[in-house]
N, CA, C, O and CB atoms as a CASP TS submission, in Angstrom:
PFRMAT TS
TARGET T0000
AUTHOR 0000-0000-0000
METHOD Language model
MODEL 1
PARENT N/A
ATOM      1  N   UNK     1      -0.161  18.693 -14.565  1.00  0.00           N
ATOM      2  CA  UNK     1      -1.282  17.898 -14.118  1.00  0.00           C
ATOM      3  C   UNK     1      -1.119  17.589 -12.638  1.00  0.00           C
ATOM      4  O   UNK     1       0.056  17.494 -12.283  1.00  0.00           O
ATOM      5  CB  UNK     1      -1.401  16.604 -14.942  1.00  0.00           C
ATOM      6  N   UNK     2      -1.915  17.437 -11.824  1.00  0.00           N
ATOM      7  CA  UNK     2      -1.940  17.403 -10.312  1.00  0.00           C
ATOM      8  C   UNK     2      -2.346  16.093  -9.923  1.00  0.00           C
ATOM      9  O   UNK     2      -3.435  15.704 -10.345  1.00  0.00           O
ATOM     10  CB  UNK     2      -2.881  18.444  -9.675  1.00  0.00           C
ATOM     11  N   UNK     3      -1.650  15.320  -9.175  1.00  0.00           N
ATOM     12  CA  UNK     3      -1.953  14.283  -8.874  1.00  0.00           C
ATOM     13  C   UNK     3      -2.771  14.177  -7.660  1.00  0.00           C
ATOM     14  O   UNK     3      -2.567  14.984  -6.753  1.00  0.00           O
ATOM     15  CB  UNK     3      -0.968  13.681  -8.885  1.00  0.00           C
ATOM     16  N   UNK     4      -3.910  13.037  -7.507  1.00  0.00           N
ATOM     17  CA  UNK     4      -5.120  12.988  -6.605  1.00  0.00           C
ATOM     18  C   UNK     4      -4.424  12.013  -5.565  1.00  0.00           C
ATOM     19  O   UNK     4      -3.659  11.072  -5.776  1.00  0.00           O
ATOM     20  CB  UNK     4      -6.666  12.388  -7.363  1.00  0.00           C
ATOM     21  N   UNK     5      -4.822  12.424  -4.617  1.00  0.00           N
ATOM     22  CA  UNK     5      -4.226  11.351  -3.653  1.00  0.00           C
ATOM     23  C   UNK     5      -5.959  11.173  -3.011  1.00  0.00           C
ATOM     24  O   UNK     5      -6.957  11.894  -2.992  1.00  0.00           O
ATOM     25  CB  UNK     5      -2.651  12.034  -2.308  1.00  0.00           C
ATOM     26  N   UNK     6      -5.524   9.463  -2.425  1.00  0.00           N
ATOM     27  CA  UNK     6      -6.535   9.063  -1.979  1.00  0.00           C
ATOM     28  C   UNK     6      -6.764   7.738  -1.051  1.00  0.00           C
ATOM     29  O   UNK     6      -6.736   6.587  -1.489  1.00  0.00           O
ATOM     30  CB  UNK     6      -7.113   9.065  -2.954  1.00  0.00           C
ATOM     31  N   UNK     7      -7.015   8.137   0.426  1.00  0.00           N
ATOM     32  CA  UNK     7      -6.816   6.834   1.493  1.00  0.00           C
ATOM     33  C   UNK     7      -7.831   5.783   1.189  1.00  0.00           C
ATOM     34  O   UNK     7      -8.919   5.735   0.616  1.00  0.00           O
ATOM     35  CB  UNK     7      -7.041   7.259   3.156  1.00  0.00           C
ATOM     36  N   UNK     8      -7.188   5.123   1.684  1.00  0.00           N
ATOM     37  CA  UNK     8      -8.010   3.665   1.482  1.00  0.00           C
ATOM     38  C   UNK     8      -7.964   2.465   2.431  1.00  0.00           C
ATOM     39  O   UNK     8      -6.815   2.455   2.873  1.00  0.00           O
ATOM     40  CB  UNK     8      -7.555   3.036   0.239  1.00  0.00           C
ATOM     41  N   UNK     9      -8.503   1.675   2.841  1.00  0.00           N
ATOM     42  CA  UNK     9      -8.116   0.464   3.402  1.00  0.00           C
ATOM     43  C   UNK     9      -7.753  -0.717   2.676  1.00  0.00           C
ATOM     44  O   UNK     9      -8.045  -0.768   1.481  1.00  0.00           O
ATOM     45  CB  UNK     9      -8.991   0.132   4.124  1.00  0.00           C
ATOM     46  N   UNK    10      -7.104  -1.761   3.275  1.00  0.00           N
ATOM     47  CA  UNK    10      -6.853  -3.098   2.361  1.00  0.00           C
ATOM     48  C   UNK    10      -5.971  -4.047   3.264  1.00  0.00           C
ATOM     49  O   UNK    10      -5.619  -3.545   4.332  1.00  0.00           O
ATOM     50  CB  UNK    10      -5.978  -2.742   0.803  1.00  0.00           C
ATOM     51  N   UNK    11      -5.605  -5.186   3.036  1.00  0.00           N
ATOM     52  CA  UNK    11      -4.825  -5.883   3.561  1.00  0.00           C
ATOM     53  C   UNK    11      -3.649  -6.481   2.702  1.00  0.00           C
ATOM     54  O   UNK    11      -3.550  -6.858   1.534  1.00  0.00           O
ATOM     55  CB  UNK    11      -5.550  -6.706   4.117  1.00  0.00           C
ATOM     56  N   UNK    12      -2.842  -6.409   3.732  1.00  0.00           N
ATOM     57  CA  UNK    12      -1.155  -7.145   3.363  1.00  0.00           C
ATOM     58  C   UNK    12      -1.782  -8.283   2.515  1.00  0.00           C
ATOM     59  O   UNK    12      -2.858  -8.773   2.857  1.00  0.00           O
ATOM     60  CB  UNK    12       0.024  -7.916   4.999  1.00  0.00           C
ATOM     61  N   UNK    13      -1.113  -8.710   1.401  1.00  0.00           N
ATOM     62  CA  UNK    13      -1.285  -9.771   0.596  1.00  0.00           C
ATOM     63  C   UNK    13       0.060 -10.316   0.449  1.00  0.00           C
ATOM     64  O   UNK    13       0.138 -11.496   0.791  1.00  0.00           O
ATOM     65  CB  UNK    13      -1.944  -9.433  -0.667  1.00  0.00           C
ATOM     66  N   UNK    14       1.226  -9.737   0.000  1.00  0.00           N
ATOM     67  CA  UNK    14       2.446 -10.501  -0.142  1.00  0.00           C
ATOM     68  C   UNK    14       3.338  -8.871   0.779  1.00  0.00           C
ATOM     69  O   UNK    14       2.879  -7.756   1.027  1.00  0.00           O
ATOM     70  CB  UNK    14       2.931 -11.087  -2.275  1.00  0.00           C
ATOM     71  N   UNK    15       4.515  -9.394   1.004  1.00  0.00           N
ATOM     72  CA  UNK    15       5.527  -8.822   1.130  1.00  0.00           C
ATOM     73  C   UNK    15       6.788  -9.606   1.602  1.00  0.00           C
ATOM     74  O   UNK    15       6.968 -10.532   2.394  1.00  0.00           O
ATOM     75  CB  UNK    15       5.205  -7.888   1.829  1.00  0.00           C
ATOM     76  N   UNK    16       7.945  -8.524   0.432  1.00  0.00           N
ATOM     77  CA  UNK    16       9.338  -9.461   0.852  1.00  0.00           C
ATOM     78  C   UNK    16      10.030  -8.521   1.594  1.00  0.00           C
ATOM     79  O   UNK    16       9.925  -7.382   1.141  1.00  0.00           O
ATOM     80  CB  UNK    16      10.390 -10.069  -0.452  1.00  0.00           C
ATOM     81  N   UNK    17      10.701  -8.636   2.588  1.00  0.00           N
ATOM     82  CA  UNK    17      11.297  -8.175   3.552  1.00  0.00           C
ATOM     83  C   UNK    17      12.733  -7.370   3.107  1.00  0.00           C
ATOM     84  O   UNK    17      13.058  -6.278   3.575  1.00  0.00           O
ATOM     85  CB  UNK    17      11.430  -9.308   4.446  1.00  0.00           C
ATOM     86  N   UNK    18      13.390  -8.010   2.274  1.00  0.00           N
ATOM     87  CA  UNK    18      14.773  -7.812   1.312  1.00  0.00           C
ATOM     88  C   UNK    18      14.516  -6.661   0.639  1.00  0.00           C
ATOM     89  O   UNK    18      15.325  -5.739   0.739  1.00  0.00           O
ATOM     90  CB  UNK    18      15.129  -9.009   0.173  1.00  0.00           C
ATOM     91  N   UNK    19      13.464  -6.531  -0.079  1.00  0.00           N
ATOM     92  CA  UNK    19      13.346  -5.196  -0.811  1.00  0.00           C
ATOM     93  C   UNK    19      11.977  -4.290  -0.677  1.00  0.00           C
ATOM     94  O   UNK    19      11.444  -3.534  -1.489  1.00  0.00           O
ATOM     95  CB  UNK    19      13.529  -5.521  -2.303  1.00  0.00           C
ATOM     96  N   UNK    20      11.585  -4.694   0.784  1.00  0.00           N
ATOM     97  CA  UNK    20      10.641  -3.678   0.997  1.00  0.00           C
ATOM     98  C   UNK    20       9.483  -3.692   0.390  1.00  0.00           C
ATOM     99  O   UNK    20       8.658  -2.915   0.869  1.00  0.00           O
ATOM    100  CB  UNK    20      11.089  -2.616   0.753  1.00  0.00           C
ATOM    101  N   UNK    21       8.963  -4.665  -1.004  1.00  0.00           N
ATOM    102  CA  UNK    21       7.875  -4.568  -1.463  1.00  0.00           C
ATOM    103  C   UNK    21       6.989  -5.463  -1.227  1.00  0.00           C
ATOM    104  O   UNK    21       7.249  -6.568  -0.751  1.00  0.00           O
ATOM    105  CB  UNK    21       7.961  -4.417  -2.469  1.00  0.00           C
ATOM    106  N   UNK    22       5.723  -5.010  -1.579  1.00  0.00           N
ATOM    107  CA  UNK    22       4.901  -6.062  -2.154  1.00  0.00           C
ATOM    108  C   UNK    22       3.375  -5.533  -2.466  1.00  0.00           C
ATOM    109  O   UNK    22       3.278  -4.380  -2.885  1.00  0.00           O
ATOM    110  CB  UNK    22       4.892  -7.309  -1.123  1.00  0.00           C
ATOM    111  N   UNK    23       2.113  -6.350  -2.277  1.00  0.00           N
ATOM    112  CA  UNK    23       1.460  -5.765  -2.434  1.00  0.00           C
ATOM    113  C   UNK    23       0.257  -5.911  -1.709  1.00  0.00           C
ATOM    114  O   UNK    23       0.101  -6.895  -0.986  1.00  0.00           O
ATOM    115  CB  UNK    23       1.505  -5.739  -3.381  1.00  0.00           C
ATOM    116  N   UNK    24      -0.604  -5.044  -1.823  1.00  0.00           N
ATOM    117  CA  UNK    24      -2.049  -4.717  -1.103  1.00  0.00           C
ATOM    118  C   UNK    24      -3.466  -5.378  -1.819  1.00  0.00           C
ATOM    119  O   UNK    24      -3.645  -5.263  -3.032  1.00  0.00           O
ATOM    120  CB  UNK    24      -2.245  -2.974  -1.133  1.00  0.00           C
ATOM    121  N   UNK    25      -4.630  -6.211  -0.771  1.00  0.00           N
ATOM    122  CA  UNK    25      -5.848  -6.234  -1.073  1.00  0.00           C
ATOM    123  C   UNK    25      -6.230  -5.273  -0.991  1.00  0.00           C
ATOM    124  O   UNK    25      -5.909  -4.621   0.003  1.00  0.00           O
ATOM    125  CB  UNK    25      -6.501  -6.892  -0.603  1.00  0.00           C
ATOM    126  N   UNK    26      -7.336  -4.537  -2.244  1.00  0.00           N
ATOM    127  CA  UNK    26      -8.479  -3.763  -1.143  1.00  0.00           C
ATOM    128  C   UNK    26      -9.551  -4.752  -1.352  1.00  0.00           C
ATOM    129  O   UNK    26      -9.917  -5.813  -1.856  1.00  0.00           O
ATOM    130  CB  UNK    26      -9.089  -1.962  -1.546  1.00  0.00           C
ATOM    131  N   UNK    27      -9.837  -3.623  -0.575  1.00  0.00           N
ATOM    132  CA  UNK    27     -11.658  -4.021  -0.037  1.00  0.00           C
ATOM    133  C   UNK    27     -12.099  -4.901  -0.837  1.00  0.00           C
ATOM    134  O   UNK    27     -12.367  -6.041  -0.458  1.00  0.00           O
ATOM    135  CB  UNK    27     -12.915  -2.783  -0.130  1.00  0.00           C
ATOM    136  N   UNK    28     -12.279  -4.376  -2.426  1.00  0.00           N
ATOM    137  CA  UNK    28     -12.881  -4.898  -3.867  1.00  0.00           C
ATOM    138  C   UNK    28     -12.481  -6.216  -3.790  1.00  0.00           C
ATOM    139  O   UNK    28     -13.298  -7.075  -4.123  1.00  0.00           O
ATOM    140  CB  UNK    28     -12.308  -4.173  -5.310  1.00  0.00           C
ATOM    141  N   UNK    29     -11.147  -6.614  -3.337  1.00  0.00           N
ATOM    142  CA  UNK    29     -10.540  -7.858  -4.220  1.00  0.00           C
ATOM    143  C   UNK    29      -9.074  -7.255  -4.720  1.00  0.00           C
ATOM    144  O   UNK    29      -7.938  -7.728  -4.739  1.00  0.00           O
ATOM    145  CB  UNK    29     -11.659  -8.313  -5.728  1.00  0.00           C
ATOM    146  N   UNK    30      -9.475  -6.366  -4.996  1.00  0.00           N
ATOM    147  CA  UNK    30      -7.955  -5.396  -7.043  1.00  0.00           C
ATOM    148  C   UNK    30      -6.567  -5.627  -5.565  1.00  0.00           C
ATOM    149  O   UNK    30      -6.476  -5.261  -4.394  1.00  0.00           O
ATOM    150  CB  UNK    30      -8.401  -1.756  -8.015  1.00  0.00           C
ATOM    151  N   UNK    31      -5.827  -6.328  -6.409  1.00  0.00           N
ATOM    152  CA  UNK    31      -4.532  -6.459  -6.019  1.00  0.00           C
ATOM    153  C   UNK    31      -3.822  -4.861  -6.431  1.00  0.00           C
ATOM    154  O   UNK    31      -4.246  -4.227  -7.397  1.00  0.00           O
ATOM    155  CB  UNK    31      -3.848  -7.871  -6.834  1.00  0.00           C
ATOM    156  N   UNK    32      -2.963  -4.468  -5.756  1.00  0.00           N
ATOM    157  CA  UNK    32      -2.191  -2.720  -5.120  1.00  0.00           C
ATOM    158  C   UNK    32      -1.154  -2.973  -5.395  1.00  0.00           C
ATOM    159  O   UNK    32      -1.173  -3.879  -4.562  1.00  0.00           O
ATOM    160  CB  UNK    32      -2.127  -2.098  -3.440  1.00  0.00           C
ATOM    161  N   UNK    33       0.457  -3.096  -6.068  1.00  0.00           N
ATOM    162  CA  UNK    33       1.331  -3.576  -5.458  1.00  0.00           C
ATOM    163  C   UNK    33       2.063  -1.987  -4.884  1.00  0.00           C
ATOM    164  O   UNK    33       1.634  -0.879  -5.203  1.00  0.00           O
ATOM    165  CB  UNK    33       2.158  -4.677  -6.437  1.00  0.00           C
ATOM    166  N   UNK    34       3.060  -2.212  -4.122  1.00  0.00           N
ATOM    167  CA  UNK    34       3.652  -0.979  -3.354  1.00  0.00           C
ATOM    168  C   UNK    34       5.174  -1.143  -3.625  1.00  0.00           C
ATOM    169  O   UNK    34       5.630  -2.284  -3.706  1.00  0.00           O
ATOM    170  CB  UNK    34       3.286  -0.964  -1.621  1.00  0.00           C
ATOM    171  N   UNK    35       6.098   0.095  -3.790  1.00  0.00           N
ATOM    172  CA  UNK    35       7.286   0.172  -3.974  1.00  0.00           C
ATOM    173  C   UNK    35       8.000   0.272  -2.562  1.00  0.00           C
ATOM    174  O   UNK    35       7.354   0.309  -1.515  1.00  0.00           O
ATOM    175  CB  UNK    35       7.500   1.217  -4.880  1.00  0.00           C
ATOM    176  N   UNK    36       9.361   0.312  -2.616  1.00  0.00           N
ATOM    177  CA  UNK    36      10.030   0.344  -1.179  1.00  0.00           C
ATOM    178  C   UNK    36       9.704   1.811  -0.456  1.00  0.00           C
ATOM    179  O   UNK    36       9.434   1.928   0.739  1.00  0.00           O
ATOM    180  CB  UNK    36      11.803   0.123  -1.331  1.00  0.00           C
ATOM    181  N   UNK    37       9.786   2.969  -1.468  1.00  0.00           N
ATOM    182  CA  UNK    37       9.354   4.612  -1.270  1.00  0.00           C
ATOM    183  C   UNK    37       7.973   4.265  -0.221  1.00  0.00           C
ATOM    184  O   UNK    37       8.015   4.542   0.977  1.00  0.00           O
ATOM    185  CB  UNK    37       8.810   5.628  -3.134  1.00  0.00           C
ATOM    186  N   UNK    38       6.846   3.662  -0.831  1.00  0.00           N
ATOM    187  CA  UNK    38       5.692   3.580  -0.134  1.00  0.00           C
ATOM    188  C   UNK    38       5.967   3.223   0.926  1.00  0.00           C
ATOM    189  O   UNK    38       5.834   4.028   1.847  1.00  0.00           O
ATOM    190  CB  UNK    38       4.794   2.902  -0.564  1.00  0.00           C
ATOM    191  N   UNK    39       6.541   1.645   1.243  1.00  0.00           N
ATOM    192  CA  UNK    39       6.642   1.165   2.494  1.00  0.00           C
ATOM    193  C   UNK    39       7.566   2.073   3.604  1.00  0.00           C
ATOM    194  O   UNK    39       7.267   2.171   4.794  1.00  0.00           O
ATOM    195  CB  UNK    39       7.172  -0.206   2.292  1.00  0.00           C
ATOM    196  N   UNK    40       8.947   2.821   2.864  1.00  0.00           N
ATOM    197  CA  UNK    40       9.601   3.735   3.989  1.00  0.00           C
ATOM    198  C   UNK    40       8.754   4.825   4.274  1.00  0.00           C
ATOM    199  O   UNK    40       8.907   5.107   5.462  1.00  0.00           O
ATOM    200  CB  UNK    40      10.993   4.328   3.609  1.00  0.00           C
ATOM    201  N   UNK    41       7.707   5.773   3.592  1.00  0.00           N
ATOM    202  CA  UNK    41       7.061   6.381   3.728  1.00  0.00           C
ATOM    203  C   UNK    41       5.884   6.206   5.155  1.00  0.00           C
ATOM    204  O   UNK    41       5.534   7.087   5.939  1.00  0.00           O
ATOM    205  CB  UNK    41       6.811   6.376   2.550  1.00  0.00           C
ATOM    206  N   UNK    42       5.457   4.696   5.115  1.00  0.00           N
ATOM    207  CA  UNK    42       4.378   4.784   6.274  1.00  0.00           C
ATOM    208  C   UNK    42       5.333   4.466   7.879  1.00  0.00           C
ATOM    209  O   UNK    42       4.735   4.569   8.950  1.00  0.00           O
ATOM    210  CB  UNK    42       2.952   3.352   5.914  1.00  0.00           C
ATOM    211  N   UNK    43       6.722   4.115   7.838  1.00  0.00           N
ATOM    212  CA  UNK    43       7.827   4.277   9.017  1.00  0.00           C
ATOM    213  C   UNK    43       7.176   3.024   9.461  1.00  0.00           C
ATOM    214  O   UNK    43       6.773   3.009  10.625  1.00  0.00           O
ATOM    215  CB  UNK    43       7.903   5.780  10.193  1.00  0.00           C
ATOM    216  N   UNK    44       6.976   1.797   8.611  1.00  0.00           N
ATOM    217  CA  UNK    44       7.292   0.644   9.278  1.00  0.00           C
ATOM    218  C   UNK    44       8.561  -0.158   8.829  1.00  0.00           C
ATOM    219  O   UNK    44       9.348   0.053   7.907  1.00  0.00           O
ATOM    220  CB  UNK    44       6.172  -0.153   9.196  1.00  0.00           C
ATOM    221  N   UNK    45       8.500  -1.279   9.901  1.00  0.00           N
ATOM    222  CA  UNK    45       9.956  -2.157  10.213  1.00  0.00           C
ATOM    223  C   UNK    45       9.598  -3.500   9.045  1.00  0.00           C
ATOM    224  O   UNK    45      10.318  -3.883   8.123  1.00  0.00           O
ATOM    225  CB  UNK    45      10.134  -2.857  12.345  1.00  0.00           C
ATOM    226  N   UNK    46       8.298  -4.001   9.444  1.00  0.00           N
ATOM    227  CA  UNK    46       7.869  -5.217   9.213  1.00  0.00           C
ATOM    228  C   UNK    46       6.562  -5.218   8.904  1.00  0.00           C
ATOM    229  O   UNK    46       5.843  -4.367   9.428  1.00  0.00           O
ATOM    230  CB  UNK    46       8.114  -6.004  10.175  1.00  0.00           C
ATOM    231  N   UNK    47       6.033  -6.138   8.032  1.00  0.00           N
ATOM    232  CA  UNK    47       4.827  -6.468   7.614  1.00  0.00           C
ATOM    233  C   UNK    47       4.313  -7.772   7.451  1.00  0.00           C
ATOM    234  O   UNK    47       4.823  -8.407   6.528  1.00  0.00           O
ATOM    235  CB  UNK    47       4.705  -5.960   6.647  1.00  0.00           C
ATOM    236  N   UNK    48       3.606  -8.224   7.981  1.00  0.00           N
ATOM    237  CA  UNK    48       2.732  -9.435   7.752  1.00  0.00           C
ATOM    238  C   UNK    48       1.414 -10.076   6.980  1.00  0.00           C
ATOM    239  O   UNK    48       0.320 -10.120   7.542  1.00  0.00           O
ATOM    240  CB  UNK    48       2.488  -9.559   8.644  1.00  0.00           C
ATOM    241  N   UNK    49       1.650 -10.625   5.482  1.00  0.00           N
ATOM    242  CA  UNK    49       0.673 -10.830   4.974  1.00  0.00           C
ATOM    243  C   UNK    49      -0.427 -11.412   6.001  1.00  0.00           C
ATOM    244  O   UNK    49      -0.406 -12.401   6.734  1.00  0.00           O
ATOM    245  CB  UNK    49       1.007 -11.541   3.931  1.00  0.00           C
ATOM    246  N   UNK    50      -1.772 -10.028   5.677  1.00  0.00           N
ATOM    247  CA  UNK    50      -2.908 -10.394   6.612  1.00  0.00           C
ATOM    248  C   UNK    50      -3.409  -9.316   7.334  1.00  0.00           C
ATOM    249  O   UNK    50      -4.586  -8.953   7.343  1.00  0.00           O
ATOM    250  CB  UNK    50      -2.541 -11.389   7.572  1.00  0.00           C
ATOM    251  N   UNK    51      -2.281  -8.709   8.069  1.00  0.00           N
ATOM    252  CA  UNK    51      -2.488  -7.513   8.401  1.00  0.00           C
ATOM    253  C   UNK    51      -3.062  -6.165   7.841  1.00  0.00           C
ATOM    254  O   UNK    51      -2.453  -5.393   7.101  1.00  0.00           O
ATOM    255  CB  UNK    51      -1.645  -7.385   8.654  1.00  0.00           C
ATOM    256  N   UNK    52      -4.270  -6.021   8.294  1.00  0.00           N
ATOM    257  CA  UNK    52      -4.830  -4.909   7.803  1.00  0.00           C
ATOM    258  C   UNK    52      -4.129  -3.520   7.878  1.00  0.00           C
ATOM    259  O   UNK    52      -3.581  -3.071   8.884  1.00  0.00           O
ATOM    260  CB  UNK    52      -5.973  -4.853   8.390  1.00  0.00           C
ATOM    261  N   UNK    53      -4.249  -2.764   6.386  1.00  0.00           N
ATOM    262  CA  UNK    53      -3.027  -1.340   6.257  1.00  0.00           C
ATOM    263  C   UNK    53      -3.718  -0.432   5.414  1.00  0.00           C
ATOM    264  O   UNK    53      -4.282  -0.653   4.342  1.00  0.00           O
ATOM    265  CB  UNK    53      -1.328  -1.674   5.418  1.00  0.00           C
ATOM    266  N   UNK    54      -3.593   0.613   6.048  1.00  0.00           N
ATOM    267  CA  UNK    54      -4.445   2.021   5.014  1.00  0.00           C
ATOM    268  C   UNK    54      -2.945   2.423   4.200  1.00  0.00           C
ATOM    269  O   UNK    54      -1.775   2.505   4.576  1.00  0.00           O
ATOM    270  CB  UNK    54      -5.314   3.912   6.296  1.00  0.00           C
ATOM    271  N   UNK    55      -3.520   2.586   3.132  1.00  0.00           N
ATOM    272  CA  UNK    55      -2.717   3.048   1.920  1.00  0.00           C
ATOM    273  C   UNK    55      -3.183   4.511   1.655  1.00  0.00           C
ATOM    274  O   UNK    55      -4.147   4.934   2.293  1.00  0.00           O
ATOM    275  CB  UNK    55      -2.971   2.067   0.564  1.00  0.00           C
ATOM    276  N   UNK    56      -2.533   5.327   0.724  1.00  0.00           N
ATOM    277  CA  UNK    56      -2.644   6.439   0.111  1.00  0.00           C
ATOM    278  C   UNK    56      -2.219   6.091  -1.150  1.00  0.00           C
ATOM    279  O   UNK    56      -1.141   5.543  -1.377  1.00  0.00           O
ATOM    280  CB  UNK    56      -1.995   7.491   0.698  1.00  0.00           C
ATOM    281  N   UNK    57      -3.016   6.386  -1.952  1.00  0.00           N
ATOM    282  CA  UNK    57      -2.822   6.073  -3.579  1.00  0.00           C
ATOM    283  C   UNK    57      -2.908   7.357  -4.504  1.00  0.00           C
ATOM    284  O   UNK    57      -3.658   8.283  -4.193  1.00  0.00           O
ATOM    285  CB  UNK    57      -4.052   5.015  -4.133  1.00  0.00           C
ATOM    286  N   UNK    58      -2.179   7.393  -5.569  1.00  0.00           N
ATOM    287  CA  UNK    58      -1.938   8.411  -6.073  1.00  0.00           C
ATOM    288  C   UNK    58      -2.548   8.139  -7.493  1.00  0.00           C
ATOM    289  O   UNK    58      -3.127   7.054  -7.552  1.00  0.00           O
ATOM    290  CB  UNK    58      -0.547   8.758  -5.917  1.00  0.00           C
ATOM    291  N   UNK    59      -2.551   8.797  -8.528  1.00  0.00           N
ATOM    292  CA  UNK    59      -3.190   8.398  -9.951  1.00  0.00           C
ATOM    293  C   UNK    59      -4.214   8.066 -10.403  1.00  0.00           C
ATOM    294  O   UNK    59      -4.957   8.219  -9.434  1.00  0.00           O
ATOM    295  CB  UNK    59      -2.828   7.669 -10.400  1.00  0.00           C
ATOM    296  N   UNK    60      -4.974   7.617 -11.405  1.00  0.00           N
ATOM    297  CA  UNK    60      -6.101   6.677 -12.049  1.00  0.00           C
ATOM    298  C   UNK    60      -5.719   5.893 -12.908  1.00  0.00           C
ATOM    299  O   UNK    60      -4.586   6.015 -13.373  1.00  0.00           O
ATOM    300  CB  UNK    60      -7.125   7.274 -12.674  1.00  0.00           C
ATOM    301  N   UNK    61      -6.686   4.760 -13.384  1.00  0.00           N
ATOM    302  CA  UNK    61      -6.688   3.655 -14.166  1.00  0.00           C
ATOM    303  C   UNK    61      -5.189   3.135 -13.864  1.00  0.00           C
ATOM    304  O   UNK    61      -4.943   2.843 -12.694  1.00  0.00           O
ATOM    305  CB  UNK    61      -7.069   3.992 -15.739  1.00  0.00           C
ATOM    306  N   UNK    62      -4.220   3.003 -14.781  1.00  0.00           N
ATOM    307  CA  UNK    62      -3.259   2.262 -15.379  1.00  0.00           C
ATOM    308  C   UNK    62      -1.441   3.482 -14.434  1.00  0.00           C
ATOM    309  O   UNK    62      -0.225   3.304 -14.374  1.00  0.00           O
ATOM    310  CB  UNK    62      -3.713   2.344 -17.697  1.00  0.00           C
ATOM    311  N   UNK    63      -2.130   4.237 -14.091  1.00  0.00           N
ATOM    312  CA  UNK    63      -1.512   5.184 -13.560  1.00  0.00           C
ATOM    313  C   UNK    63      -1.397   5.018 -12.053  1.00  0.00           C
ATOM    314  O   UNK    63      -0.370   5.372 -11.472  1.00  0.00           O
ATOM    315  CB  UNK    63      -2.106   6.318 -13.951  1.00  0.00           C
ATOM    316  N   UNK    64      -2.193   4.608 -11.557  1.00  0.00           N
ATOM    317  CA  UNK    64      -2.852   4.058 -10.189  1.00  0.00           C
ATOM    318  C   UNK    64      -1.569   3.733  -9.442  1.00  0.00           C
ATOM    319  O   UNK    64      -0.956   2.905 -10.116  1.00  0.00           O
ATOM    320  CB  UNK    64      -3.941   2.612 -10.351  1.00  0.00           C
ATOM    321  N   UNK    65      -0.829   4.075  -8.199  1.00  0.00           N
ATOM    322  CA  UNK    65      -0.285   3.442  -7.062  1.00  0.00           C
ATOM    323  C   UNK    65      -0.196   3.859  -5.912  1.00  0.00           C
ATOM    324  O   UNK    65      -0.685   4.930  -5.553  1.00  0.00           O
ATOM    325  CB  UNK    65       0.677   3.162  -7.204  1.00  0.00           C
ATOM    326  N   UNK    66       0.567   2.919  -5.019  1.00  0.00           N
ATOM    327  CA  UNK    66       0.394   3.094  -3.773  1.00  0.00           C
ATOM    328  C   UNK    66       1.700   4.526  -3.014  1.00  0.00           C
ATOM    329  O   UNK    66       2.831   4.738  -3.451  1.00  0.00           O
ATOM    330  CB  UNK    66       0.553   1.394  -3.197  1.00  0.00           C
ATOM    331  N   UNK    67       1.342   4.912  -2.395  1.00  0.00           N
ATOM    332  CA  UNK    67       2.685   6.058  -2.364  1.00  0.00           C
ATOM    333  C   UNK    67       2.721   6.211  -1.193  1.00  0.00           C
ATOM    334  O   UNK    67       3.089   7.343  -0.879  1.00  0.00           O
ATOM    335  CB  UNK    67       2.650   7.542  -3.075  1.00  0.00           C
ATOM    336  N   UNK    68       2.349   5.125   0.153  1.00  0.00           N
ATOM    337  CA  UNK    68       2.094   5.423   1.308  1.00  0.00           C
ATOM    338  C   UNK    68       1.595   3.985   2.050  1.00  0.00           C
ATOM    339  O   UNK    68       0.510   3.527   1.691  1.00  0.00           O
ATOM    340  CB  UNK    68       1.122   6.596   1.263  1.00  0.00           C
ATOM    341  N   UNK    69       2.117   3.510   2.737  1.00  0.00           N
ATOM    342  CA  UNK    69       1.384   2.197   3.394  1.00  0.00           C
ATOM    343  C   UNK    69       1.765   2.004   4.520  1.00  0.00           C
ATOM    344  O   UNK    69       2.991   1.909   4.569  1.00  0.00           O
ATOM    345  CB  UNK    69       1.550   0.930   2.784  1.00  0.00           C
ATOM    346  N   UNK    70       1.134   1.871   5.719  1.00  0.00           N
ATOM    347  CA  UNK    70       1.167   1.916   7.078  1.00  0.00           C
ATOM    348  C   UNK    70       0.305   0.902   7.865  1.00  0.00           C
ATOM    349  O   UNK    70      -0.246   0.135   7.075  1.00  0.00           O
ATOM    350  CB  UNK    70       0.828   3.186   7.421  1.00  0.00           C
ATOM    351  N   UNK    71       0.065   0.693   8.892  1.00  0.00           N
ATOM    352  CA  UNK    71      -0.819  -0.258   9.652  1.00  0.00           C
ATOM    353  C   UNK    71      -2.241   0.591  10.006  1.00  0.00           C
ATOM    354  O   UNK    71      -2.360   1.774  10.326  1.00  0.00           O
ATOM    355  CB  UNK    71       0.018  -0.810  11.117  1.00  0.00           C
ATOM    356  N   UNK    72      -3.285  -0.464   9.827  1.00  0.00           N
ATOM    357  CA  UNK    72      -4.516   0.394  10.478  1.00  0.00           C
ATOM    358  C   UNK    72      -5.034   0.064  11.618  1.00  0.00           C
ATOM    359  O   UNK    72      -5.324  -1.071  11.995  1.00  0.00           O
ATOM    360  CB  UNK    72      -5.630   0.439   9.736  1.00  0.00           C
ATOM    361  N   UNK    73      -5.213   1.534  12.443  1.00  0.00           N
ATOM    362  CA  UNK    73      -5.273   1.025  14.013  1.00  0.00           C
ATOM    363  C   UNK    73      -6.842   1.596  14.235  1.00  0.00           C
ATOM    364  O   UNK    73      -7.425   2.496  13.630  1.00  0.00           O
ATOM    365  CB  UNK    73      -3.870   1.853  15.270  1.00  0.00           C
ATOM    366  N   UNK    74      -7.067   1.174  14.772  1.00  0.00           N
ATOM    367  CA  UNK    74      -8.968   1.659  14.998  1.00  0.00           C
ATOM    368  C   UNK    74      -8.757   2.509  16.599  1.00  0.00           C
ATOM    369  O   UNK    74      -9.730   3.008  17.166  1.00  0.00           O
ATOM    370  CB  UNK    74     -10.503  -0.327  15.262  1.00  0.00           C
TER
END
């Protein structure tokens, strides 16, 4: 089975610094959460709940996560 990847926008909602996680608003409201893989993946240091971040999400429904999270720069 092939997994869909798919960008998105959203904002920092929580993150702990110690283990790299936490998780993402989108747009909708639907809370994202993200693993440490995601966060080393987008090659940031630090994150600040608030800060707006494009994600790449992988899966559907219940399968659904983040596999990519970075800052969004216009």
């Amino acid at each position: 089975m092939r997994t869909r990847l798919a960008g998105m926008q959203g904002t920092a909602y929580t993150y702990d610094p110690d283990a790299r996680t936490g998780s993402v608003l989108l747009d909708d409201g639907t809370p994202l959460p993200f693993d440490a893989a995601a966060f080393d993946a987008g090659g940031l240091r630090m994150l600040r709940p608030g800060q707006r971040v494009r994600i790449e999400v992988a899966g559907e429904g219940a399968e659904r996560r983040v596999v990519f999270v970075t800052l969004q720069t216009f």
